[in-house]
C-alpha positions as CSV (number, residue, x, y, z in Angstrom):
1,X,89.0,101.5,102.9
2,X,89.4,98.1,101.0
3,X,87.7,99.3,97.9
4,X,90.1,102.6,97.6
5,X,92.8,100.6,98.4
6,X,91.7,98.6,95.6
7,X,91.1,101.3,93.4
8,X,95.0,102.1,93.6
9,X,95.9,98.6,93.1
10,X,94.0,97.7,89.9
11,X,95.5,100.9,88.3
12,X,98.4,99.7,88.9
13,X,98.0,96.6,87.9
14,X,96.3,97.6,84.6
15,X,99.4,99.5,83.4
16,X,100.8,96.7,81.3
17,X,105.0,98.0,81.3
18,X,107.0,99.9,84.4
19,X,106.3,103.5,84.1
20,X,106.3,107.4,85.5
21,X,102.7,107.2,86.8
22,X,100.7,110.2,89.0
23,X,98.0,108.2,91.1
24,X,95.0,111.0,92.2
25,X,93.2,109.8,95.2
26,X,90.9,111.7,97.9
27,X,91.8,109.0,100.6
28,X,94.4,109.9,103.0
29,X,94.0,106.6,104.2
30,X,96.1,105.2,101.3
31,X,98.2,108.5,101.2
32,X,99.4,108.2,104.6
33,X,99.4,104.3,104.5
34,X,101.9,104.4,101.2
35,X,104.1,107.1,101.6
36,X,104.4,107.9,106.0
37,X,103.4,104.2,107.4
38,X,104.2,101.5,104.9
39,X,107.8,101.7,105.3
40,X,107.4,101.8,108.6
41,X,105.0,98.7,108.5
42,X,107.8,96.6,106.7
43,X,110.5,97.4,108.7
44,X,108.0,95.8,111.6
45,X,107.1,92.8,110.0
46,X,104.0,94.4,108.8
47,X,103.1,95.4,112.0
48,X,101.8,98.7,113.1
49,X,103.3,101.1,116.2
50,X,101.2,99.5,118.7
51,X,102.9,95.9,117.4
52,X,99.1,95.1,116.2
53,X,98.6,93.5,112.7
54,X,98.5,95.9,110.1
55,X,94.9,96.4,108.5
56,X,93.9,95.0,105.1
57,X,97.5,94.1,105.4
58,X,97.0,91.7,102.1
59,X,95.8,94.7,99.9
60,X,98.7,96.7,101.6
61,X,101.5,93.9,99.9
62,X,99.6,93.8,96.5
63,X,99.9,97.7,96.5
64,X,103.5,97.7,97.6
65,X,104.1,94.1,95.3
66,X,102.6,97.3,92.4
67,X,103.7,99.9,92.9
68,X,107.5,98.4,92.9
69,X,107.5,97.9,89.0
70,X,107.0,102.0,88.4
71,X,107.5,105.5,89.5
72,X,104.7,106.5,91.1
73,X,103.4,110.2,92.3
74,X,100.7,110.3,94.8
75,X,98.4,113.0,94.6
76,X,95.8,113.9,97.3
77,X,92.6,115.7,95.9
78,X,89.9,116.9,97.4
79,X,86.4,114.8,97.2
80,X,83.4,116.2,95.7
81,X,85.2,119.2,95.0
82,X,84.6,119.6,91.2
83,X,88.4,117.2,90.2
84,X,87.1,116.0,86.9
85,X,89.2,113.0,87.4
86,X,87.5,112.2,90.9
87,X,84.4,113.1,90.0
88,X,84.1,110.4,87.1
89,X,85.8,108.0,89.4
90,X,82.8,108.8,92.0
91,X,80.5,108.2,89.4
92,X,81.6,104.9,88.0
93,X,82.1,103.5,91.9
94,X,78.5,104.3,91.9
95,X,77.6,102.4,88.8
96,X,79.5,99.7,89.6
97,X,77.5,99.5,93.6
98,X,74.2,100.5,91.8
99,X,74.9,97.1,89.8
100,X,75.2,95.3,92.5
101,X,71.3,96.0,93.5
């Protein structure tokens, strides 16, 4: 969940003046974390339903602190469904863990 929340967050951050922006992602975990619990979150004191601490809760603020410069549209897509976009993504995820090894 970290590294798709970071996925979100340094395409944010990349974009280099406030803009409309669609952001595609196949994680419902960030979905439903930005647009159904965040506000919800805040409005706690970044604390979930249950009053527990919200998790990753410092890669939840960075995405809020980015997502406040621009528009942004979230898009679910499906994984490993044939999205060009998400498939390239996959790919380079891969590269990136492969150089790791």
């Amino acid at each position: 969940n970290r590294m798709e929340l970071m996925a979100a967050i340094q395409a944010l951050e990349t974009l280099t003046r406030p803009c409309s922006v669609q952001l595609n992602s196949d994680s419902i975990y960030v979905l439903k974390g930005i647009t159904d619990w965040m506000p919800n979150w805040k409005k706690r004191g970044w604390k979930t339903a249950a009053r527990t601490s919200v998790k990753n809760e410092d890669l939840w603020r960075r995405l809020d602190a980015a997502i406040a410069k621009h528009r942004v549209e979230w898009k679910w897509v499906k994984g490993h469904s044939g999205d060009t976009s998400n498939e390239r993504a996959d790919a380079l995820a891969n590269l990136g863990i492969d150089s790791l090894n």
